[in-house]
C-alpha positions as a LaTeX table, in Angstrom:
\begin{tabular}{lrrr}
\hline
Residue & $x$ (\AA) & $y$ (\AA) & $z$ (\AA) \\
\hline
Unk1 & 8.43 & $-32.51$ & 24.78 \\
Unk2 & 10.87 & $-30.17$ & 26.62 \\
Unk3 & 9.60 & $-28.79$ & 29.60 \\
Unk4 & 8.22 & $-25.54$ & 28.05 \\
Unk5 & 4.55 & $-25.10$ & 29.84 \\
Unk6 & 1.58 & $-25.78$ & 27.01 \\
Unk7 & $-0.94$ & $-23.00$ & 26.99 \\
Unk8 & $-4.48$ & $-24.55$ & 27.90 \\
Unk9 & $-7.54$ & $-23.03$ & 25.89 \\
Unk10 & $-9.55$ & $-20.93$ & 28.81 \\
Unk11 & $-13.42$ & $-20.85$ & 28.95 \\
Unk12 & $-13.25$ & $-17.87$ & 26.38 \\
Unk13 & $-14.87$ & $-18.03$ & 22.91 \\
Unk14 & $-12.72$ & $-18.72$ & 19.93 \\
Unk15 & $-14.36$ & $-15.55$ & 18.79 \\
Unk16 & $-12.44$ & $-13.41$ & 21.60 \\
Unk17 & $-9.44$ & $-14.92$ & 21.30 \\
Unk18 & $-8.96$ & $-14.03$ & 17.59 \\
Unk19 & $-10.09$ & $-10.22$ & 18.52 \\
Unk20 & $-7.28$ & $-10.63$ & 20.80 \\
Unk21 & $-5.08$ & $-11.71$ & 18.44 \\
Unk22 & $-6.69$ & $-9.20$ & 16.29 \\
Unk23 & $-5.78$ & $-6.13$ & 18.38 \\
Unk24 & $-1.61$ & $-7.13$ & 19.35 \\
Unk25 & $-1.86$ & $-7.14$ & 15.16 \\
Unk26 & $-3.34$ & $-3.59$ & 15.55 \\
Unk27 & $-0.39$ & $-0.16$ & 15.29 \\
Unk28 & $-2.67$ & 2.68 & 16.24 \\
Unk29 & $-4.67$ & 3.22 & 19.10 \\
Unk30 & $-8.75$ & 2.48 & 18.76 \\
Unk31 & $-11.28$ & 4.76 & 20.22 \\
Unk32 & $-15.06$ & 3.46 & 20.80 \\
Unk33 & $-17.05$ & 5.28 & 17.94 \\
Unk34 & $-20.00$ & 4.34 & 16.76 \\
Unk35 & $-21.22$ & 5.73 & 13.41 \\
Unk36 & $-23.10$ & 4.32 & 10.27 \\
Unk37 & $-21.54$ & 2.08 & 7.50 \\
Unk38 & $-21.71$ & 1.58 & 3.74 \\
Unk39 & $-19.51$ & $-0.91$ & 2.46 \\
Unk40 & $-19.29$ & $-1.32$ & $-1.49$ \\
Unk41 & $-17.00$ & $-3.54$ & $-3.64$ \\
Unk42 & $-16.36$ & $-1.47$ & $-6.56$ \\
Unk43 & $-16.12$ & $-4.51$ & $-9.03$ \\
Unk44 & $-19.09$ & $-6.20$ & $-8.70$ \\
Unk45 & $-20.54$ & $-3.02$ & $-6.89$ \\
Unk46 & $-22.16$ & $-5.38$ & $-3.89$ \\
Unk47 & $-22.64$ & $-3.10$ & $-0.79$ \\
Unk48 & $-22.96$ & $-4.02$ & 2.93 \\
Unk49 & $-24.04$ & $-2.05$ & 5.54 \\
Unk50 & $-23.15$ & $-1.74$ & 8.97 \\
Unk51 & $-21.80$ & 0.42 & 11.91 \\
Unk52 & $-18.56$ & 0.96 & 13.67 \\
Unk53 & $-17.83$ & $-0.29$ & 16.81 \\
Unk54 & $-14.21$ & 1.71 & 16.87 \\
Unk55 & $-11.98$ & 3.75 & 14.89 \\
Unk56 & $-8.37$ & 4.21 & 14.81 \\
Unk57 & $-5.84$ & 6.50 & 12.71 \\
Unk58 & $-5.63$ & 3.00 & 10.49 \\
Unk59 & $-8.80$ & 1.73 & 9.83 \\
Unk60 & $-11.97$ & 1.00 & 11.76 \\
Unk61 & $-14.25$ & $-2.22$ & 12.73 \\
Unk62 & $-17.54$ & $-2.86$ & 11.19 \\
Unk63 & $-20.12$ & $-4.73$ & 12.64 \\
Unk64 & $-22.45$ & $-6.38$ & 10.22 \\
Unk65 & $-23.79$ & $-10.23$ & 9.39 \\
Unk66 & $-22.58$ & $-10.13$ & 5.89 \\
Unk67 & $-19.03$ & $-9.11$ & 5.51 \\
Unk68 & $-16.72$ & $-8.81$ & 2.92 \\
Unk69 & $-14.19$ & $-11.49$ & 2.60 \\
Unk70 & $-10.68$ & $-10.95$ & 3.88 \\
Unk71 & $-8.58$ & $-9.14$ & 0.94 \\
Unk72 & $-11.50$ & $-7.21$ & $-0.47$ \\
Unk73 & $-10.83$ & $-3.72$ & $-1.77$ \\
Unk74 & $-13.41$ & $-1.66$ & $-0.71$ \\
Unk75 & $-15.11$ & 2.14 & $-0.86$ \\
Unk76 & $-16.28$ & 2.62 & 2.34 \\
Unk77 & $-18.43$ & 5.84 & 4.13 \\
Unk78 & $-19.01$ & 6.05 & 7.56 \\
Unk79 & $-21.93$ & 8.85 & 8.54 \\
Unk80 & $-22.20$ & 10.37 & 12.03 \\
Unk81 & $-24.89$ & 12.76 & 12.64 \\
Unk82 & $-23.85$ & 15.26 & 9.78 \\
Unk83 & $-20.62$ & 14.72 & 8.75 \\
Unk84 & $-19.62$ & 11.65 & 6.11 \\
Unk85 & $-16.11$ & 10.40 & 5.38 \\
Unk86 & $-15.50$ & 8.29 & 2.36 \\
Unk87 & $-12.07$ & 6.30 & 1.62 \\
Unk88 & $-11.04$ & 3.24 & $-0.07$ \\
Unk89 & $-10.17$ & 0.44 & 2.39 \\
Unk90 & $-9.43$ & $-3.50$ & 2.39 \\
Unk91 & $-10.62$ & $-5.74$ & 4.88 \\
Unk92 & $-8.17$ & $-7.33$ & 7.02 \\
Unk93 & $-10.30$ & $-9.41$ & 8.89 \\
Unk94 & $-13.93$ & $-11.08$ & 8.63 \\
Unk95 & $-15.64$ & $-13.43$ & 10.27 \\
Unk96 & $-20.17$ & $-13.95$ & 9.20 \\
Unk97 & $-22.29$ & $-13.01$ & 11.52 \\
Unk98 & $-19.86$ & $-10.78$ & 13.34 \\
Unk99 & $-18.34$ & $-8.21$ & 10.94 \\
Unk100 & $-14.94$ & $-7.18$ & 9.73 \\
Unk101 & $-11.50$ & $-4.85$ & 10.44 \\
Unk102 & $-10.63$ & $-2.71$ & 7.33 \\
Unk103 & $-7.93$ & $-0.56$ & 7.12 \\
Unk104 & $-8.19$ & 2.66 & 5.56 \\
Unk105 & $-5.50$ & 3.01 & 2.07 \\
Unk106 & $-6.62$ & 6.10 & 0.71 \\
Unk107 & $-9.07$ & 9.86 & 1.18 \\
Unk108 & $-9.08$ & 12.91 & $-0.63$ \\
Unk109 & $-7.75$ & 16.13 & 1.93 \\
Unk110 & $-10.99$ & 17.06 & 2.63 \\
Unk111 & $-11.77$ & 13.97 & 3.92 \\
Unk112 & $-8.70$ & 13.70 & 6.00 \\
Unk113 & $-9.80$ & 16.67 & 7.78 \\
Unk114 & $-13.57$ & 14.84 & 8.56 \\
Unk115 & $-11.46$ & 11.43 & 9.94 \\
Unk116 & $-9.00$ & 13.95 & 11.92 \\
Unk117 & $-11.42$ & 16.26 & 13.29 \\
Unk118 & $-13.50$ & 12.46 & 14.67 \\
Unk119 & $-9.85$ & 11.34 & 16.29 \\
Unk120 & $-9.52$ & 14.65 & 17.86 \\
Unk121 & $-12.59$ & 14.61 & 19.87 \\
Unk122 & $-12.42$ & 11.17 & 20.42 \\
Unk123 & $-8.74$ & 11.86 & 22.28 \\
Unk124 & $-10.26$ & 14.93 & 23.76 \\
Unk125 & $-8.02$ & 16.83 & 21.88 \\
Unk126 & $-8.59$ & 19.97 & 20.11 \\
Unk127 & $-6.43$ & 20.58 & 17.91 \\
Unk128 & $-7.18$ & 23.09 & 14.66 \\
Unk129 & $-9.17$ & 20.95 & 11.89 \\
Unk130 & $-6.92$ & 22.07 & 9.02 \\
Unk131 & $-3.90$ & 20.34 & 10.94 \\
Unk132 & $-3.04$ & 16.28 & 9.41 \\
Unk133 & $-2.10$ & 13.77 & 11.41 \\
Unk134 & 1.23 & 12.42 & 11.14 \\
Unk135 & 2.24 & 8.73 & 11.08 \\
Unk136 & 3.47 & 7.79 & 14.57 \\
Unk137 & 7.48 & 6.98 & 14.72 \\
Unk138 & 8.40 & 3.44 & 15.24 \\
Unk139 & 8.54 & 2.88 & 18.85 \\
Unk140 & 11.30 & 1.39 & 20.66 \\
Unk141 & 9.91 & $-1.64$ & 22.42 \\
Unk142 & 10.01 & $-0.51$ & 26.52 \\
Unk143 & 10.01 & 3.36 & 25.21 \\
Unk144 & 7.73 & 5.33 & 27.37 \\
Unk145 & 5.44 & 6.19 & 24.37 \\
Unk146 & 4.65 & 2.43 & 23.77 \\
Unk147 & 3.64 & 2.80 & 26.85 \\
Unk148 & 1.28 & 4.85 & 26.85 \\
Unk149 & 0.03 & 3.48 & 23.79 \\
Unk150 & $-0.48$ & $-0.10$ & 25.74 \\
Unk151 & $-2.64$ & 1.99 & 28.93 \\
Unk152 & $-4.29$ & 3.57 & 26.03 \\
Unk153 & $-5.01$ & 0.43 & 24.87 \\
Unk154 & $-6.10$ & $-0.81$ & 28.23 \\
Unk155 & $-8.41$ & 2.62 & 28.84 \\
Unk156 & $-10.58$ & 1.57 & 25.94 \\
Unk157 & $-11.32$ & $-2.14$ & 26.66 \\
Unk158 & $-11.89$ & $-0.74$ & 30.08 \\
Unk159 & $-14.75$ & 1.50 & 28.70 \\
Unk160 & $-15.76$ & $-1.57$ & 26.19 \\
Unk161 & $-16.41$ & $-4.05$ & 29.70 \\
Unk162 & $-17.94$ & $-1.41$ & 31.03 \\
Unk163 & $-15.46$ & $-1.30$ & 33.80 \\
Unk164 & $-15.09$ & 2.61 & 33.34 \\
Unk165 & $-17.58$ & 4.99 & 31.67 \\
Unk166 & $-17.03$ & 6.52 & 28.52 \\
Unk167 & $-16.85$ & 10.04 & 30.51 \\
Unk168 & $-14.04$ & 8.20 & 33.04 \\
Unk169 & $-12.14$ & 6.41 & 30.03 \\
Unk170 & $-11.72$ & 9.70 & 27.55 \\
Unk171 & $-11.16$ & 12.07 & 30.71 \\
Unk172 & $-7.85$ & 9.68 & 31.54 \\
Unk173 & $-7.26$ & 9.35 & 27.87 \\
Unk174 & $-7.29$ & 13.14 & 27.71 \\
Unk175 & $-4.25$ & 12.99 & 30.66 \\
Unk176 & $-2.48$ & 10.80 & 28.61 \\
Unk177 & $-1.90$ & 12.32 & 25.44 \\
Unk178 & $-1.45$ & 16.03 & 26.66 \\
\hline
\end{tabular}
């Protein structure tokens, strides 16, 4: 061997170190959003429910003990309090017992404006419903703006250890992305 140093496993779970690998895979920002799940596969028309744990401008995470393998093309609706928004989806990641990533493919405009409207509060923005969100430009690697996406980053597994409250974590979050 050279004399490269060999990365020792740490007392961590196998299960956080693949939702770490999970979120360096991840190019949008999550927020902590909780809302309810309905999951079907349109072939065999087998539906799983869940919730969300976050959502992003790219997909969201459902927890629930049955989840779709990874691959499956899915219809998926997420429901909080009265508003619903329904998209196709395929699941990028699954693990039984613990749930599964999906990233969002495709919405009709009127549901765009549900899943924008959601990201808006949830950055404390508030921006006009009617305007779409547009597909972040590829970031130079130390640009400031990757930056900011990493503390984002940072801001929300804050909130998710419960190191900062949700009211702490989105009023910084707020700061950042004015």
């Amino acid at each position: 061997m050279s004399g490269e140093a060999v990365e020792k496993p740490d007392s961590s779970s196998d299960a956080s170190g693949v939702e770490r690998r999970q979120s360096e895979r991840r190019s949008h920002l999550r927020f902590p959003f909780t809302a309810s799940v309905e999951a079907t596969e349109p072939q065999s028309n087998a539906t799983v429910k869940g919730r969300t744990s976050d959502l992003g401008l790219g997909g969201c995470y459902v927890d629930t003990i049955s989840p779709f393998p990874v691959g499956t093309v899915i219809k998926i609706r997420l429901t909080k309090e009265m508003d619903t928004f329904e998209t196709d989806a395929k699941v990028l990641f699954s693990q039984v017992g613990m749930g599964m990533g999906v990233a969002f493919t495709s919405a009709a405009s009127q549901q765009d404006r549900i899943f924008q409207k959601w990201l808006n509060e949830l950055a404390g923005e508030s921006l006009p419903e009617q305007e779409q969100p547009k597909e972040a430009d590829v970031v130079a690697p130390n640009s400031t703006k990757n930056q900011d996406l990493v503390l984002g980053e940072l801001l929300i597994a804050l909130m998710r250890e419960g190191v900062l409250s949700e009211v702490e974590g989105k009023a910084m979050l707020q700061k950042l992305y004015r």
